[in-house]
N, C-alpha and C positions, 0 to 999 in steps of 0.2 A: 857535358850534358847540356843538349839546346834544346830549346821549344818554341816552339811559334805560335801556336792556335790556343787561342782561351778553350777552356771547360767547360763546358754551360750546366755545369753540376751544381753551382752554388745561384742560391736564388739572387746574390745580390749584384750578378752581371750584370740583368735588362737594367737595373736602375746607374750601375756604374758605364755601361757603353754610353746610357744618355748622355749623363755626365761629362763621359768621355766625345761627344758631338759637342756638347755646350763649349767647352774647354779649345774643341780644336777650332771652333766657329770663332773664338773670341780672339783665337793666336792671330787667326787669317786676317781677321779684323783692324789687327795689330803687325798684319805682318811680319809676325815673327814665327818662331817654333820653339820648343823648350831647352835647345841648348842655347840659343841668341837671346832667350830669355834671359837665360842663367847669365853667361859673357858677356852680359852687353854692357858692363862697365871695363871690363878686363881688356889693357891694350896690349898685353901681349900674352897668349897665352902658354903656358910653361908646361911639358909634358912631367908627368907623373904628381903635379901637385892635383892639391885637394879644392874643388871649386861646388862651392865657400869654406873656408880653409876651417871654420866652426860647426859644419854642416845643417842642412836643411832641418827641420822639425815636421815632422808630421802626426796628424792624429795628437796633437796637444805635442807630447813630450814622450807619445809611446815607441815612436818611431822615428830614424833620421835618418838622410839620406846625403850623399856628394857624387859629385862628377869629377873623373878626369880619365885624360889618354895619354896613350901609350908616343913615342918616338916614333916607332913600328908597330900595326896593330895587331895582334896576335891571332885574334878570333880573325879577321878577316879585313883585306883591304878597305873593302866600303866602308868599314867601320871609323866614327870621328874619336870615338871614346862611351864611356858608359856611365853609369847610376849606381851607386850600389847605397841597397836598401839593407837596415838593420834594423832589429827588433831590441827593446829593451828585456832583459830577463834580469832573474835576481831574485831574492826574497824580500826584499823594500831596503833593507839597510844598506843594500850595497849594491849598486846598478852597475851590471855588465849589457856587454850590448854584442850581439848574435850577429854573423852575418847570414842573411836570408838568401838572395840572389842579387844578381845586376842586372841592369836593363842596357844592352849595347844599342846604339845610337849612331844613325848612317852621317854620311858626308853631308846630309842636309837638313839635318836635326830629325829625322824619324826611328823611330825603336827598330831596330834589327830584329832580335831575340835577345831569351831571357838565359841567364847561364848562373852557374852557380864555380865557387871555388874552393882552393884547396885550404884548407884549415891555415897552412900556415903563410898567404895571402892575408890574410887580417889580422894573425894573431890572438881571434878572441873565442869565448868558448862554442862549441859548438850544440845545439839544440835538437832534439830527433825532429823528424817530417810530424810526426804525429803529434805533439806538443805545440808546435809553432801552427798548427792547425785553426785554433782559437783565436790567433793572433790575428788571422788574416781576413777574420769577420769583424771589418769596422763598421763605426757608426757612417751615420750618412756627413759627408762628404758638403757642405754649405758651399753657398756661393761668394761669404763674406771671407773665406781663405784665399792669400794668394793667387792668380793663376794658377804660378810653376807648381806650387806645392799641391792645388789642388786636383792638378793634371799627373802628379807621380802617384799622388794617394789614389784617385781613380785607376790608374793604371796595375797600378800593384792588385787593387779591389778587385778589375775586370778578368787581370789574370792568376787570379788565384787558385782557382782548380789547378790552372798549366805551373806556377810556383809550387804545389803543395806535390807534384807528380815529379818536378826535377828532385825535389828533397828528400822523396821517397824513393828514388832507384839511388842518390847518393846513398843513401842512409843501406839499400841493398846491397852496394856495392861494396861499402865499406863493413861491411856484416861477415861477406864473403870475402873478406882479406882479415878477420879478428882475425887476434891473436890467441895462442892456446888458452892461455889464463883467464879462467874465467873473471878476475878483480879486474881486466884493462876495460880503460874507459873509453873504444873505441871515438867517440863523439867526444 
């Protein structure tokens, strides 16, 4: 399940592309892009680890993110590797963390598409499209975060409509493979 094209459904795109202009202004400025961001202490880098092995923070502590790639990349040659964004759920005493989507990421640190995976690629629980809905309406996004972090949290922000549409035909698809029993928890 790919997507390319943001949604201009949610009001808080025009404010996150800006964002997302300031952010890329600042990389060029810097010469860099967000994965030489991330690597740029890293001399060698190791396929299938986790980069920062403690992951990124976003949105305070609601959200986290890491990068890494493949040996061979699965989704597609041009691809260097990806992002993958998670959402904290839970009821407060006990924090599990969702996987949302990933951001794949070309040969030259630009986003590919967004994709999403199979439950048991993370391991953790999984969340409907429709719940994780609220998540993806953050606060506004400061100039005082990070770059990297505040180029993924815009990025996620921008493409929200296009993440909340791959989670919805997941969440279809896997609708149309339950099980008889009405107690499985297909999700």
């Amino acid at each position: 399940m790919d997507q390319e094209s943001p949604s201009p459904a949610l009001p808080e795109v025009s404010e996150a592309a800006l964002g997302l202009l300031h952010c890329i202004e600042a990389l060029a400025q810097e010469q860099t892009n967000p994965v030489l961001l991330l690597l740029r202490d890293v001399a060698r880098l190791e396929a299938g680890r986790r980069y920062p092995q403690e992951s990124l923070l976003l949105m305070g502590d609601r959200w986290r993110c890491f990068y890494h790639c493949h040996d061979s990349p699965a989704k597609s040659p041009e691809e260097h590797g990806h992002f993958h964004f998670f959402a904290a759920c839970g009821d407060g005493t006990v924090r599990r963390w969702t996987h949302v989507a990933a951001l794949s990421m070309d040969q030259q640190g630009q986003p590919l598409c967004w994709f999403t995976v199979n439950r048991w690629v993370t391991d953790g629980p999984w969340v409907a499209a429709q719940a994780l809905g609220g998540l993806l309406h953050w606060q506004q996004v400061g100039e005082k975060i990070p770059l990297l972090q505040r180029w993924l949290s815009l990025a996620a922000q921008f493409y929200a409509g296009t993440i909340l549409d791959l989670l919805s035909q997941r969440d279809h698809k896997l609708m149309e493979i339950k099980p008889a029993s009405p107690q499985a928890d297909i999700l």
